[in-house]
C-alpha positions as CSV (number, residue, x, y, z in Angstrom):
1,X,-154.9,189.0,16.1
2,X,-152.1,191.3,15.9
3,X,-149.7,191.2,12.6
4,X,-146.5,193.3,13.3
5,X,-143.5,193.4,10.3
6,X,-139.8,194.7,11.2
7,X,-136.3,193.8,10.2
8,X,-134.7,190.1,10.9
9,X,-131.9,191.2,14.1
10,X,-130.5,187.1,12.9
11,X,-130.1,188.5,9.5
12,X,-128.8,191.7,10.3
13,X,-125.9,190.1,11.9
14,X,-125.9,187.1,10.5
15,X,-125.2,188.9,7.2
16,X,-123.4,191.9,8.5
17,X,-126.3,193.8,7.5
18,X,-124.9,197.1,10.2
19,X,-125.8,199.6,7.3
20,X,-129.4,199.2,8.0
21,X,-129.3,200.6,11.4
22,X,-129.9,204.2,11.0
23,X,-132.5,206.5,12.3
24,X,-135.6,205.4,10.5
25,X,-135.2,202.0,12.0
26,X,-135.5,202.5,15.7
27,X,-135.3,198.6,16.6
28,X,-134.1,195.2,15.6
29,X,-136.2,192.4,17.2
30,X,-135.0,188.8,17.4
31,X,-137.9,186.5,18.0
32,X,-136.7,185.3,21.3
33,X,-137.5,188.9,22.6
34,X,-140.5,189.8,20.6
35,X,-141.9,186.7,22.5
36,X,-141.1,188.1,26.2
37,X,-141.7,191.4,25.1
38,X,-145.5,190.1,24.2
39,X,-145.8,187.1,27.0
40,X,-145.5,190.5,29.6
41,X,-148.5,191.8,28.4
42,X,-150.8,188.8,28.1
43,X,-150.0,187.7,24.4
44,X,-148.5,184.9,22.2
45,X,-146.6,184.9,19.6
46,X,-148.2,182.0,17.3
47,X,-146.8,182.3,13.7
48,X,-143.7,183.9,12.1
49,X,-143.1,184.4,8.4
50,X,-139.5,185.6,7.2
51,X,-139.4,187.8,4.3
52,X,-136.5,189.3,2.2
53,X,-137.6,192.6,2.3
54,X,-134.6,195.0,3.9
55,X,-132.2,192.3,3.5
56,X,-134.4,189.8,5.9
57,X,-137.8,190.9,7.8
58,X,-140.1,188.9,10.5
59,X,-144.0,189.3,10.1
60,X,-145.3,188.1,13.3
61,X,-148.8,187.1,14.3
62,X,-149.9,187.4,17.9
63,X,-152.8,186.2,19.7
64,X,-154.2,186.6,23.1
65,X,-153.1,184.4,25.3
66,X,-156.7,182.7,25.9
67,X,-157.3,182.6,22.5
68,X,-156.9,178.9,21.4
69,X,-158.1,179.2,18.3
70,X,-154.5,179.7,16.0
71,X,-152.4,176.9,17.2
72,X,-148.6,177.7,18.1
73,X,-146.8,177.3,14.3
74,X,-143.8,175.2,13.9
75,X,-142.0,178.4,12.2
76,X,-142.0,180.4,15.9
77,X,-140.3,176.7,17.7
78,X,-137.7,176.7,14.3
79,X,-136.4,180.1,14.1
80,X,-136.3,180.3,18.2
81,X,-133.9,177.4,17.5
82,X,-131.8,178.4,14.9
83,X,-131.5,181.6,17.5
84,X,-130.4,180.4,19.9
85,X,-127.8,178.4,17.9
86,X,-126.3,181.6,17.1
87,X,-126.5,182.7,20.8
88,X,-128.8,186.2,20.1
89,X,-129.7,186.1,23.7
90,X,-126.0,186.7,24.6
91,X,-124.1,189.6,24.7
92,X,-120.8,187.9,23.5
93,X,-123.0,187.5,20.1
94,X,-123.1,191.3,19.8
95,X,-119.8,192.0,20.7
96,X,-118.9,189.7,17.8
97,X,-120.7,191.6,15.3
98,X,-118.8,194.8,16.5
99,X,-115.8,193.3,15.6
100,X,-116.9,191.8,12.5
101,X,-118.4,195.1,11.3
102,X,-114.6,196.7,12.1
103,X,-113.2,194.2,10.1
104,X,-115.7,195.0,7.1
105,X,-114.6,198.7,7.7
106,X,-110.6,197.9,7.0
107,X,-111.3,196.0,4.4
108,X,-113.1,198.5,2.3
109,X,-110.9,201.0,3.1
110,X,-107.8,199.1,2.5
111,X,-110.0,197.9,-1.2
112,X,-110.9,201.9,-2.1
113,X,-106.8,202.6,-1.0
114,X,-105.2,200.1,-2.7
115,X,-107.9,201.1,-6.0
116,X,-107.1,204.3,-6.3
117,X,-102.5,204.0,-5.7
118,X,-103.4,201.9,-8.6
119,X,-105.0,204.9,-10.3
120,X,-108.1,203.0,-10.6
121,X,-111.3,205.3,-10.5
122,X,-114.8,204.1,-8.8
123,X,-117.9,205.8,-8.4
124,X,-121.2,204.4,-6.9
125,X,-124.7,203.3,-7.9
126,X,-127.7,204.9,-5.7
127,X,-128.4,207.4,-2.8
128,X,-130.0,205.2,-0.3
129,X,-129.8,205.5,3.5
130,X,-127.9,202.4,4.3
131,X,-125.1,203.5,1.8
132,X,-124.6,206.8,4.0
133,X,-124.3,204.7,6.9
134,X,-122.1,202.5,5.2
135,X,-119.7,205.6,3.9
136,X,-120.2,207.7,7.1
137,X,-119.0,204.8,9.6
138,X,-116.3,203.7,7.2
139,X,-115.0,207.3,6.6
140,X,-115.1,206.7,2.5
141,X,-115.8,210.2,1.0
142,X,-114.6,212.0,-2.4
143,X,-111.1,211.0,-1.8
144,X,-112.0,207.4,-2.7
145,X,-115.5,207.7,-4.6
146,X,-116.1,210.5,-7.5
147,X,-119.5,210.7,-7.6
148,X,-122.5,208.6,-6.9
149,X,-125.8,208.1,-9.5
150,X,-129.3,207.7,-9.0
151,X,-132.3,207.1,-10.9
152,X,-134.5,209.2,-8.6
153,X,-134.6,213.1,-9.8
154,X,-135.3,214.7,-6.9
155,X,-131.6,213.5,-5.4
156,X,-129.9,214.3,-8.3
157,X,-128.0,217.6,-8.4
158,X,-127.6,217.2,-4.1
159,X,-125.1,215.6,-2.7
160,X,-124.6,212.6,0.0
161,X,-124.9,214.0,3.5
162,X,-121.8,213.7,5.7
163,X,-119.2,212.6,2.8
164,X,-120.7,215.3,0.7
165,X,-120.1,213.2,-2.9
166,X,-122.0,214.2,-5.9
167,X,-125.0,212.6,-7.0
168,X,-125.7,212.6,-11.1
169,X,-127.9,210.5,-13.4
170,X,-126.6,207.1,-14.5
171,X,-126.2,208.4,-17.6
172,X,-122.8,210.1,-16.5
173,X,-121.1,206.6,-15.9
174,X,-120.9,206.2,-19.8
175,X,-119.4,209.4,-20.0
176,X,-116.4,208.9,-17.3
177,X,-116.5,205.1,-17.9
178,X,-115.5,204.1,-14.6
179,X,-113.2,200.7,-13.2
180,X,-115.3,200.2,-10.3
181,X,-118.8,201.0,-9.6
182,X,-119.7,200.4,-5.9
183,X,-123.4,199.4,-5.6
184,X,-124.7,200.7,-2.0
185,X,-128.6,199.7,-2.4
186,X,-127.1,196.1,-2.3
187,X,-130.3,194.3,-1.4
188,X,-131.0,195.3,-5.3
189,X,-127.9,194.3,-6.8
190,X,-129.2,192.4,-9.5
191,X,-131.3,194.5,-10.8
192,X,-128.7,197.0,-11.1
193,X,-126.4,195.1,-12.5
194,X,-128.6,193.9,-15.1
195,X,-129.1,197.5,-15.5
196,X,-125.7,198.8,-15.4
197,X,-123.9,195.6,-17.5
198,X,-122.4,197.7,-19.7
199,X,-119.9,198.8,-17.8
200,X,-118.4,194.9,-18.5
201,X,-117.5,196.7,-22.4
202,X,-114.7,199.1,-21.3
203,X,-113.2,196.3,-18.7
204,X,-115.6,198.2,-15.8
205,X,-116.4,196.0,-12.2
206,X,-119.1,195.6,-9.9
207,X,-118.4,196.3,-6.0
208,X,-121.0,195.1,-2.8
209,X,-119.9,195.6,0.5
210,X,-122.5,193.9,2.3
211,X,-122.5,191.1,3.9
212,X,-118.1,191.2,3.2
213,X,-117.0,193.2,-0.2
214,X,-117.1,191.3,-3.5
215,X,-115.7,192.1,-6.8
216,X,-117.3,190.9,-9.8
217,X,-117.7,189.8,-12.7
């Protein structure tokens, strides 16, 4: 038996998830193709189990082919279903998501623009790697964001590649006391903003981009 764990390609689009393609992630699997991929080389795929990790992971379980002893699961016939519903083994479905992740792209930038002519200052919570794709492919750099923080000390004192914005400790944020704070590790939102609820006190917001951007509270 073979037990294999990558990221959910239904979730990733599904959810708009397009900051999590970057170069540690060298492929997105639907389950329609893991099973080909496998059935080529004299395997099955009898068992999937989707996780929340990364926004949405698969853990797959694969057999030999002979091998009758771990009976075909009712979760590989269900999400093979709900797969095909959303057409992932057509290209129109990914030229969809292009379009959709274009249209998350004008939006944020229209959000930052129209923020800042109102002389509204934001910042942003965390360093991670989706939130440099996210900022790189949008083209959102110091001229919309001020600074970033992170809890992590070995990224503090850098910078973000590409948009080159300044990374600080999250202690800063009560010393500017920003109106937006634009959380990037979003698949952690609410732990940081159970963290970070004291930016509520001076009239401060909460920002998420992903899956379309929401402002709250």
């Amino acid at each position: 038996v073979i037990t294999l764990e990558f990221p959910s390609l239904f979730q990733l689009i599904e959810q708009n998830q397009f900051d999590t393609i970057y170069h540690e992630h060298f492929s997105y699997f639907s389950c329609l193709t893991v099973e080909k991929i496998f059935a080529h080389h004299g395997l099955k795929l009898f068992d999937i189990e989707e996780l929340k990790t990364h926004g949405g992971s698969f853990r797959i379980y694969i057999r030999h082919q002979e091998n009758l002893d771990n009976h075909i699961s009712e979760n590989v016939s269900r999400v093979k279903l709900r797969e095909k519903k959303y057409a992932l083994d057509k290209l129109d479905s990914y030229h969809n998501f292009f379009r959709k992740v274009e249209e998350t792209k004008d939006q944020l930038r229209q959000f930052f623009t129209q923020t800042k002519q109102a002389g509204k200052s934001i910042v942003a919570y965390g360093a991670p790697a989706k939130g440099n794709t996210l900022l790189n492919y949008c083209k959102i750099g110091t001229e919309f964001i001020d600074y970033t923080v992170d809890i992590n000390p070995h990224k503090q004192g850098r910078f973000l590649p590409g948009t080159h914005i300044p990374i600080f400790h999250p202690e800063k944020i009560k010393k500017t006391k920003p109106d937006y704070l634009l959380i990037l590790p979003w698949n952690i939102k609410n732990e940081i903003m159970e963290q970070m609820k004291h930016i509520v006190q001076w009239g401060g917001r909460f920002v998420t981009p992903i899956p379309k951007i929401k402002v709250e509270p």
